[in-house]
C-alpha positions, 0 to 999 in steps of 0.5 A: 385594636385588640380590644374590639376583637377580644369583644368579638371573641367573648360576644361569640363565646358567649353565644356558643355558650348561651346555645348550648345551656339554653335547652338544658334550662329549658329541660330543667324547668320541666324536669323541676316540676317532676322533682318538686315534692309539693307537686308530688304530694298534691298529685297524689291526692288529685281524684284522677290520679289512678285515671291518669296513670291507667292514662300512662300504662296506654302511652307507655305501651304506645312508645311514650316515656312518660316522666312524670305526671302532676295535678293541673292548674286547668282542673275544674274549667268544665262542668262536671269535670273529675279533675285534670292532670299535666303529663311530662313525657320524652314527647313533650308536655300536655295536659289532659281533662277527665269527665266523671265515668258517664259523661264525654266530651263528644258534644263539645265544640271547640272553637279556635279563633286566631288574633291578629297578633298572632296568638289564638283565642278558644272558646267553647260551645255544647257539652259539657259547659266551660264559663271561659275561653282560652288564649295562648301565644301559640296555638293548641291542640284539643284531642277528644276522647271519650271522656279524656280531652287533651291540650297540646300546647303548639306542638302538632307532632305531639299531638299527631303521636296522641292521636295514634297512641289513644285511639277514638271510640 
C-alpha cells in the first residue's frame, strides 16, 4: 500500500523538480551559445560585425539588453546580402539580415503561407532575391528596415518591441 503512494510522491517530486530546471536549461542553451568561444572568434571575423554592433548601441538605448551577438547560420540567403547576425538579448533572440550600404529590403515581399500541420511556410517574392523558402514550426516575424530585416522566431512581443525600438524610414 505505501508503495503506490511513495510513487505518487516521487512522480510529484519529479514534476516540481523538471518545472523548475526546464527553464534554466533553456536559458543555458542560449547562454552556451554566448560563452562559446568558436562562436565568439567566428563572430568577430563576420563582415557585418561593426553593422551589428552599431545594431546593439540602437537597441541598448532603446531598453534592450543585448547578451550577445553571433554570426548567423542564415548569412548568404539573399542576393547581395553583406552577411547575418544572431542576437541574444534579455527580450529574447532574433536574428538580423544586412544588405550591402545601397541596397534595401523595401522591394521584397515575404509571403507566409500556413500548413496544415501547423507550421508555416516563407517564401519570397522582389528584391533582393532569395533561391529558397523558409518553414518553421512556429511562425516568424520579418521586420524590414532599410537595409536591415529581422526574423523573430514565434514571438510577437519581441517583435512589436523591435518594431519601436528601430524605427522605419
Amino acid at each position: 500500500m505505501w508503495i503506490p503512494m511513495l510513487r505518487k510522491r516521487n512522480l510529484a517530486a519529479i514534476v516540481v523538480v523538471l518545472c523548475s530546471v526546464w527553464p534554466t536549461v533553456i536559458t543555458a542553451q542560449q547562454s552556451d551559445e554566448c560563452r562559446n568561444k568558436r562562436g565568439q572568434s567566428a563572430w568577430v571575423s563576420s563582415p557585418v560585425y561593426n553593422d551589428a554592433n552599431e545594431l546593439s548601441l540602437k537597441l541598448t538605448q532603446s531598453g534592450f539588453l543585448v547578451e550577445c551577438i553571433r554570426r548567423s547560420k542564415q548569412e548568404h540567403l539573399f542576393e547581395g546580402e553583406k552577411g547575418a547576425a544572431w542576437f541574444s538579448t534579455n527580450r529574447g533572440v532574433f536574428e538580423v539580415w544586412f544588405l550591402q550600404e545601397d541596397q534595401t529590403f523595401a522591394s521584397l515581399e515575404v509571403v507566409e503561407q500556413p500548413q496544415p500541420n501547423g507550421q508555416y511556410g516563407y517564401t519570397f517574392r522582389g528584391t533582393p532575391q532569395i533561391s529558397t523558402s523558409i518553414d518553421s514550426a512556429k511562425r516568424l516575424y520579418f521586420i524590414k528596415r532599410g537595409r536591415l530585416m529581422f526574423e523573430v522566431l514565434g514571438d510577437s512581443q519581441l517583435a512589436n518591441s523591435l518594431e519601436q525600438a528601430v524605427p522605419g524610414p
